[in-house]
VEXVO-905252 format. One record per residue: residue number from 0; x, y, z of N, C-alpha, C, CB in turn. Coordinates in steps of 0.1 Angstrom, whole numbers, plus 5000, padded with zeros to 4 digits. Last residue first. Glycine has a CB too. Example, Ala and Ser with C-alpha at 12.3 -4.5 7.8 and 13.67 -1.06 7.14 Angstrom:
2
1 | 5128 | 4978 | 5071 | 5137 | 4989 | 5071 | 5129 | 5000 | 5079 | 5141 | 4994 | 5057
0 | 5132 | 4943 | 5078 | 5123 | 4955 | 5078 | 5132 | 4967 | 5078 | 5113 | 4955 | 5090
This chain:
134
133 | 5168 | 5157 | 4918 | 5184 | 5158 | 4918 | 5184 | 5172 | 4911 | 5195 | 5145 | 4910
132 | 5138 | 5157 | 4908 | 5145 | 5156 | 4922 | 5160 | 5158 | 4925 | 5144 | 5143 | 4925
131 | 5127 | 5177 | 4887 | 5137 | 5170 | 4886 | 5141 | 5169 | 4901 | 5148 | 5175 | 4877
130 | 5093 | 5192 | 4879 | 5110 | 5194 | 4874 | 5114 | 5179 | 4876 | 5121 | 5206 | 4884
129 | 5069 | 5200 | 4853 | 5076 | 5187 | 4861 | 5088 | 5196 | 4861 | 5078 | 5170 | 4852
128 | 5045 | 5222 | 4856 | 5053 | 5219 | 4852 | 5064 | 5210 | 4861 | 5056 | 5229 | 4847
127 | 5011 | 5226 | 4861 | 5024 | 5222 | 4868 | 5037 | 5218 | 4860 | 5022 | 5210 | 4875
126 | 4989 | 5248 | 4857 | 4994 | 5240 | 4850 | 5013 | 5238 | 4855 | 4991 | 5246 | 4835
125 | 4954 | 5254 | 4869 | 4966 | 5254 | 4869 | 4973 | 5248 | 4863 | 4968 | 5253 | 4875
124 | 4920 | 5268 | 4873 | 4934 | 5264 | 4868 | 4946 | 5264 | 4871 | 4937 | 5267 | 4861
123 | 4899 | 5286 | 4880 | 4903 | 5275 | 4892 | 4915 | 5266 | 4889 | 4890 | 5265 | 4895
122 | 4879 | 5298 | 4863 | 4894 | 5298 | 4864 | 4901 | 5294 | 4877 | 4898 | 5311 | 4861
121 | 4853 | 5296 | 4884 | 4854 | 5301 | 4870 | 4872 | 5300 | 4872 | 4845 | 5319 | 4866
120 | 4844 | 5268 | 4902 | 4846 | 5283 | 4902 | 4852 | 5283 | 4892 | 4853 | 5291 | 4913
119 | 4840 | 5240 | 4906 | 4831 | 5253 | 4894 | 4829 | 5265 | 4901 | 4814 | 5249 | 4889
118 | 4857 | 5213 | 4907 | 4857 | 5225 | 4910 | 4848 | 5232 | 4899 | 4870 | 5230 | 4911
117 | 4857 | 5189 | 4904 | 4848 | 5192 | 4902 | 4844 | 5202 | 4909 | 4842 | 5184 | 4903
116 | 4889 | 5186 | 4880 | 4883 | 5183 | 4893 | 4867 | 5184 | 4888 | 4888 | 5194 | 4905
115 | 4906 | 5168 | 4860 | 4893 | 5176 | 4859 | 4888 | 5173 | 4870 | 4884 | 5175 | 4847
114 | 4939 | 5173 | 4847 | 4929 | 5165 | 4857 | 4917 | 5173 | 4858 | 4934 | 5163 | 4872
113 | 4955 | 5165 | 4813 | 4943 | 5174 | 4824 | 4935 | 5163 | 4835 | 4928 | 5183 | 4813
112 | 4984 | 5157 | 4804 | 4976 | 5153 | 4807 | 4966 | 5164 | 4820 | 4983 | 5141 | 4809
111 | 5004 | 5167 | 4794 | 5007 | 5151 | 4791 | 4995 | 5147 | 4792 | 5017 | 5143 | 4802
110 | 4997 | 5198 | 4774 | 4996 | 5191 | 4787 | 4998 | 5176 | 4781 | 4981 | 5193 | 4797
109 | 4996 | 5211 | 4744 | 5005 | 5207 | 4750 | 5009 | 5199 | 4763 | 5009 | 5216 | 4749
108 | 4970 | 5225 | 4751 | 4973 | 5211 | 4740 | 4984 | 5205 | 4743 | 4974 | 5214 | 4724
107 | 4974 | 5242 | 4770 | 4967 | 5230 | 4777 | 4967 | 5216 | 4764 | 4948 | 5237 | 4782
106 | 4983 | 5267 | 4756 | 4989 | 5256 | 4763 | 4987 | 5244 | 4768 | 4993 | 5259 | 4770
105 | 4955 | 5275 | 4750 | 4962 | 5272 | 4740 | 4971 | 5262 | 4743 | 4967 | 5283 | 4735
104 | 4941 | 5280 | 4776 | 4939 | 5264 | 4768 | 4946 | 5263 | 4759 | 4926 | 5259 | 4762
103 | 4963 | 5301 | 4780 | 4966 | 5290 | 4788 | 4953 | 5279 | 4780 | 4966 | 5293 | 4808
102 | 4953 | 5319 | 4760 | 4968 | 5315 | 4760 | 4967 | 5304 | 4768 | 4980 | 5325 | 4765
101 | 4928 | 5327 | 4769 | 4932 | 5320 | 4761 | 4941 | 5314 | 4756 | 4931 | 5321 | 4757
100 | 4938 | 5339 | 4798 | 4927 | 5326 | 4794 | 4927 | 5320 | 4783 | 4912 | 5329 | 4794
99 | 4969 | 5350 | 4796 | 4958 | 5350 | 4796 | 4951 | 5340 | 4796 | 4955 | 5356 | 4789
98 | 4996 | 5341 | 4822 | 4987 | 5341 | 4807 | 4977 | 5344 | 4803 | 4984 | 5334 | 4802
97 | 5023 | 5340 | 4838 | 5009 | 5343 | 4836 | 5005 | 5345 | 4822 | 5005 | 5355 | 4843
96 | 5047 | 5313 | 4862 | 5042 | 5324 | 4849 | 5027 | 5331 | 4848 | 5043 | 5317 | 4835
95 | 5067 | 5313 | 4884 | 5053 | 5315 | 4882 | 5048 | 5321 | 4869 | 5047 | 5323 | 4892
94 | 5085 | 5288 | 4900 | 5084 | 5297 | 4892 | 5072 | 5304 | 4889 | 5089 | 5293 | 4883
93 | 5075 | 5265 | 4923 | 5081 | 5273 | 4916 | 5083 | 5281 | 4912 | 5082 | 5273 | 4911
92 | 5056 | 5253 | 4939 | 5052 | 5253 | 4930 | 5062 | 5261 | 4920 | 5039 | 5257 | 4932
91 | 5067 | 5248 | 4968 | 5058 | 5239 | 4965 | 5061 | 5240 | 4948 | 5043 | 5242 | 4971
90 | 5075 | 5273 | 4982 | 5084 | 5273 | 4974 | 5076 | 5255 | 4971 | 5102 | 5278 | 4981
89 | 5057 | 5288 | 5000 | 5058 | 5273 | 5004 | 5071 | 5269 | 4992 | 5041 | 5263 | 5002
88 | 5042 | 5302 | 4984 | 5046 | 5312 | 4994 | 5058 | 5303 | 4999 | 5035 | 5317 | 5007
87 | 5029 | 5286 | 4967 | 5034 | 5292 | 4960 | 5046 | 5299 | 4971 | 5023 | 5301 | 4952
86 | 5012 | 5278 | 4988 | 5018 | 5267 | 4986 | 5029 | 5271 | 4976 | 5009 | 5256 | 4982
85 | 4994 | 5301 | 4992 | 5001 | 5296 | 5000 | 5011 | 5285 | 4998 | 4994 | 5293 | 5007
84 | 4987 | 5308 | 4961 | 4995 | 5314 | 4970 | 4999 | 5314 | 4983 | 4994 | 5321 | 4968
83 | 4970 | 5284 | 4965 | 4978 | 5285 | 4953 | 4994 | 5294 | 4957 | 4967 | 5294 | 4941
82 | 4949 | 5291 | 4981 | 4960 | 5277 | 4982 | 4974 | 5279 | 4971 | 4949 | 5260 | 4977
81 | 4939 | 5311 | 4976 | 4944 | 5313 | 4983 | 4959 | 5298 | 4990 | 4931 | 5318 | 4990
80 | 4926 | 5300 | 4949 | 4934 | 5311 | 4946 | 4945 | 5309 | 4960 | 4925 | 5327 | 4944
79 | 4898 | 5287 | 4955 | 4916 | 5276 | 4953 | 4927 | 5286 | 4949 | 4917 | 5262 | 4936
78 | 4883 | 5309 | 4953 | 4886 | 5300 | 4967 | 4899 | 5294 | 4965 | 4874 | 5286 | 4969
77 | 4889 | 5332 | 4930 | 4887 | 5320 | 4932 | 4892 | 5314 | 4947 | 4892 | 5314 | 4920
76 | 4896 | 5362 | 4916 | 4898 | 5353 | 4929 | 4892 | 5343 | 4936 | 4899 | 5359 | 4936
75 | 4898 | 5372 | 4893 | 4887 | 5367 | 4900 | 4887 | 5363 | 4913 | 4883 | 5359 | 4894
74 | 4923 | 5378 | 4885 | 4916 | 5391 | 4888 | 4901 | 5385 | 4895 | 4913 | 5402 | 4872
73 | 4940 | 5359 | 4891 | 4940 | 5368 | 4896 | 4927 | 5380 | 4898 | 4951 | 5372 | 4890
72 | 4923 | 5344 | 4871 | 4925 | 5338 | 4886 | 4926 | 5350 | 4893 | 4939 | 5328 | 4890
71 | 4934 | 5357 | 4843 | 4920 | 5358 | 4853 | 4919 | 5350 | 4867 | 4907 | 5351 | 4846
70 | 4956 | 5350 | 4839 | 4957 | 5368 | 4851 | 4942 | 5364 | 4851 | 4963 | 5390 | 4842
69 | 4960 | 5316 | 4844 | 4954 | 5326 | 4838 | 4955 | 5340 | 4845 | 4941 | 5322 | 4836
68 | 4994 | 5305 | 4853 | 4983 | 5308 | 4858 | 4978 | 5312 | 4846 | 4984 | 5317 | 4869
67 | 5021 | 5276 | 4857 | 5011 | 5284 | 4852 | 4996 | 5288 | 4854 | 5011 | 5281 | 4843
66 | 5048 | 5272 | 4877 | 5034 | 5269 | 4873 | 5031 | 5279 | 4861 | 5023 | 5271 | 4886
65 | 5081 | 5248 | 4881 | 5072 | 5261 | 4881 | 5055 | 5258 | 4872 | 5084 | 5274 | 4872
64 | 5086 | 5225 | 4889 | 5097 | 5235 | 4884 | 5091 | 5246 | 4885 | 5103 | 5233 | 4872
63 | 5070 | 5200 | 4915 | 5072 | 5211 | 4903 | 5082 | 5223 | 4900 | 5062 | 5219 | 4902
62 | 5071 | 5166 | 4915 | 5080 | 5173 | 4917 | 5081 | 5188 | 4908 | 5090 | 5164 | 4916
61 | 5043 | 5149 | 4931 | 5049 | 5156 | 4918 | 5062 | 5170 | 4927 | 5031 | 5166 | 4907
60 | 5030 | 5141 | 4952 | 5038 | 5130 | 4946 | 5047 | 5137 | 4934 | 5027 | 5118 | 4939
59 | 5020 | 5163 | 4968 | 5022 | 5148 | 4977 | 5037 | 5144 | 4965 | 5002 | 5133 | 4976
58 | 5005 | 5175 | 4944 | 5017 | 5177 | 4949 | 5025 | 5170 | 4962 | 5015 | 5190 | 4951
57 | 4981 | 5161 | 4944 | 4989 | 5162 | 4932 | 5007 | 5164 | 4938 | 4982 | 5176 | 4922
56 | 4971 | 5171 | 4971 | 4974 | 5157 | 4967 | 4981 | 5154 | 4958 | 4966 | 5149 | 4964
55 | 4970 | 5196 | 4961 | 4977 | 5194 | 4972 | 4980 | 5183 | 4972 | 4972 | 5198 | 4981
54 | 4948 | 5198 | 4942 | 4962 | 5204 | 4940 | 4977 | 5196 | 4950 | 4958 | 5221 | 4945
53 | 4928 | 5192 | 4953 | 4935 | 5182 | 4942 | 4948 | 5186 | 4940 | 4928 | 5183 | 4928
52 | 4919 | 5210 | 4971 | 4926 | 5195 | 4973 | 4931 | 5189 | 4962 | 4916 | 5185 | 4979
51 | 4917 | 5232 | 4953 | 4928 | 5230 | 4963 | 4933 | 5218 | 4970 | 4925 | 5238 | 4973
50 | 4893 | 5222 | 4935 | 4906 | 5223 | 4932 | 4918 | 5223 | 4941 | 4907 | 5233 | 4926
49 | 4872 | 5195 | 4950 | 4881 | 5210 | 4944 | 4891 | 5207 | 4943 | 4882 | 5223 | 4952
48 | 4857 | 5166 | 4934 | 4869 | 5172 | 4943 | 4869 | 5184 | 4944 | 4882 | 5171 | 4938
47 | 4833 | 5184 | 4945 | 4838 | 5172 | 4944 | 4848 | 5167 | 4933 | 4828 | 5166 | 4944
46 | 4819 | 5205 | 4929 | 4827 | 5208 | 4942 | 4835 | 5198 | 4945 | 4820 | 5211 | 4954
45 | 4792 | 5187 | 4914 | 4800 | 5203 | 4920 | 4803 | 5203 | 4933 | 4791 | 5216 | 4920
44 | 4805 | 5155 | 4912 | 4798 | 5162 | 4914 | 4803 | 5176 | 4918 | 4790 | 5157 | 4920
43 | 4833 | 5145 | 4908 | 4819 | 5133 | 4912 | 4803 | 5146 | 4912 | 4823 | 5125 | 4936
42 | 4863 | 5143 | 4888 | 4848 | 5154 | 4888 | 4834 | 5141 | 4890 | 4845 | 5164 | 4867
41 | 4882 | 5131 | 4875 | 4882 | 5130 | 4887 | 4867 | 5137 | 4897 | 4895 | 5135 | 4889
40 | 4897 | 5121 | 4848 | 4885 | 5129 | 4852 | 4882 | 5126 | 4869 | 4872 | 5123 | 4843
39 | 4923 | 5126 | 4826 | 4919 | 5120 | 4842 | 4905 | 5126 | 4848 | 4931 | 5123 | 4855
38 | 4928 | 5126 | 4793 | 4916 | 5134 | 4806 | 4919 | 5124 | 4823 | 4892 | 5129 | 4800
37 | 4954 | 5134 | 4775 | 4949 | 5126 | 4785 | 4938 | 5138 | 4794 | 4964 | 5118 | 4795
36 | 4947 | 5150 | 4740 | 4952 | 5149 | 4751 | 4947 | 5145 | 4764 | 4956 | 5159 | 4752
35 | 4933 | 5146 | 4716 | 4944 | 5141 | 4724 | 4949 | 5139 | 4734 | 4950 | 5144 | 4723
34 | 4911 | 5178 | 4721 | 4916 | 5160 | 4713 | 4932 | 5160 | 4716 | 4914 | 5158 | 4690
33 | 4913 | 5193 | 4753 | 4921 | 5197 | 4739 | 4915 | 5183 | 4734 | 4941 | 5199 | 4738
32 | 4890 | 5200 | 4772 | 4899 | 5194 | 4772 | 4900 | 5193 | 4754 | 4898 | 5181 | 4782
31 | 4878 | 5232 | 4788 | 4880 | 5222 | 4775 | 4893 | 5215 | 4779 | 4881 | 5232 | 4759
30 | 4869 | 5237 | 4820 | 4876 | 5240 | 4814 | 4876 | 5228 | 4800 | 4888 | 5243 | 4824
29 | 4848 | 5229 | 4840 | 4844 | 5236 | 4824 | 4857 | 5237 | 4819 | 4836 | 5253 | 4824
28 | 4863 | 5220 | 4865 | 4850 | 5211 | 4860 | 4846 | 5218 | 4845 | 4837 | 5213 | 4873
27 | 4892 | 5235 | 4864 | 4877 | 5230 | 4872 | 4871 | 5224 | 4859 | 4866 | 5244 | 4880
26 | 4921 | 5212 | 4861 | 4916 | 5227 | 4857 | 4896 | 5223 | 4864 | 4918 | 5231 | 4834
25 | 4956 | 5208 | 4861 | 4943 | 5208 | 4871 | 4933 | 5221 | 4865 | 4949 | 5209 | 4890
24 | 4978 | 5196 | 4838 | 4975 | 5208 | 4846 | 4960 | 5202 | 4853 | 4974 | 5223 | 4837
23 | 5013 | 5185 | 4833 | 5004 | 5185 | 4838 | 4995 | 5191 | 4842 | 5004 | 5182 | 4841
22 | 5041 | 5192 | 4814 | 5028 | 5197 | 4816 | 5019 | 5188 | 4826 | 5022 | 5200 | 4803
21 | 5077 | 5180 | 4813 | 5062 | 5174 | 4813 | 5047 | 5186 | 4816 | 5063 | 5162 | 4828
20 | 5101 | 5189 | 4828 | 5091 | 5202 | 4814 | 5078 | 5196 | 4812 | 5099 | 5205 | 4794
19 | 5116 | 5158 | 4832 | 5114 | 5168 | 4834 | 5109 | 5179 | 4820 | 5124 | 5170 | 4840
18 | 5084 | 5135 | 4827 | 5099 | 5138 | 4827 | 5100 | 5153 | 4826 | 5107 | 5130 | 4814
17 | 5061 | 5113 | 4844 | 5064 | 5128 | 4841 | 5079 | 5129 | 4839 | 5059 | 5139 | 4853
16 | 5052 | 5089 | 4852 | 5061 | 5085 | 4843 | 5059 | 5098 | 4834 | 5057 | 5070 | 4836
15 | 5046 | 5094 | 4880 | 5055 | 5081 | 4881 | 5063 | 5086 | 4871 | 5049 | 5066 | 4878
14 | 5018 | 5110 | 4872 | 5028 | 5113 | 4879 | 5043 | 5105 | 4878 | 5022 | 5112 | 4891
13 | 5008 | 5083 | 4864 | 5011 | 5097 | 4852 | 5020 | 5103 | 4855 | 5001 | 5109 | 4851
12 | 5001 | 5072 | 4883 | 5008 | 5057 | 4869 | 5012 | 5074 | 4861 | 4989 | 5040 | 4855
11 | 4987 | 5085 | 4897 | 4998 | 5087 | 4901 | 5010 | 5080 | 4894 | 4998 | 5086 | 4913
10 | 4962 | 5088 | 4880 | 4970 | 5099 | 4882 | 4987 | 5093 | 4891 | 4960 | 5109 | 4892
9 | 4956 | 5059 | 4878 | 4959 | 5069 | 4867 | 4965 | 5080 | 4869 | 4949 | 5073 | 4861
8 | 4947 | 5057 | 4906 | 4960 | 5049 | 4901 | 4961 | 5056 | 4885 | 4957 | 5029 | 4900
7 | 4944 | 5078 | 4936 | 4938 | 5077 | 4923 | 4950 | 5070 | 4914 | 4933 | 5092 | 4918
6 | 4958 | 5083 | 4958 | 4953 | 5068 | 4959 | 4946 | 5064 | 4942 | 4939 | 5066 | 4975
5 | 4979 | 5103 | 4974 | 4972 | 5098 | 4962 | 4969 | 5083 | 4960 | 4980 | 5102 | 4952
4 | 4991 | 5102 | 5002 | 4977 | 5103 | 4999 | 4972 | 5100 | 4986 | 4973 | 5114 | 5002
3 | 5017 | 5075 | 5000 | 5012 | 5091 | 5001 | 4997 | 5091 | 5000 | 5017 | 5100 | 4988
2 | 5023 | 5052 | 5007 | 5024 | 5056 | 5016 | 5017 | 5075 | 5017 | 5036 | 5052 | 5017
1 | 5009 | 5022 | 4992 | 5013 | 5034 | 4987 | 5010 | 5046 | 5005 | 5002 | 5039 | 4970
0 | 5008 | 4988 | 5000 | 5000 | 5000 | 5000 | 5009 | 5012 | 5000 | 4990 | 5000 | 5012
């Protein structure tokens, strides 16, 4: 039995086999998923997961170089915002870039793979970039 909290076996068979610059991102419950690219769906109903827990579990097992935001998070301020910049505060998440809303699904074709909570606050996104334990 796996000692971290992630217990979801797709996500952490994903996590396992991220090399470093890999994309992974967490986005709520509306965000488009690109063709191609891996869905982990993880969305039981509104709210179920949120985003801040998902985040946090994600980060249990993932090693990040740095993130990516939409400036709409910022300007909306979303509940999972305050996790973001706690765990951001937490040197957790890296580097920080910003993008607009469209620029980041633009980037989201590029992800290994989207988790889709069942967060539905509006821009509740994120996009992890893998680093490197050594």
């Amino acid at each position: 039995m796996k000692k971290t909290p992630l217990l979801n076996i797709a996500l952490s068979r994903l996590i396992a086999s991220l090399g470093h610059g890999d994309i992974l991102l967490i986005g709520d419950a509306g965000l488009p998923v690109p063709p191609g690219v891996e869905l982990i769906d993880l969305a039981l109903t509104p709210g179920v997961p949120d985003f801040a827990s998902t985040l946090r579990v994600v980060l249990s097992e993932m090693q990040v170089e740095s993130h990516v935001l939409a400036n709409e998070i910022l300007q909306h301020q979303p509940p999972g915002l305050a996790t973001v910049e706690q765990l951001a505060a937490q040197g957790e998440l890296g580097d920080r870039r910003l993008l607009s809303h469209d620029e980041f699904k633009q980037l989201s074709r590029s992800a290994r793979a989207i988790v889709r909570t069942g967060e539905c606050q509006p821009y509740s996104n994120i996009a992890l970039v893998a680093g490197v334990t050594f």
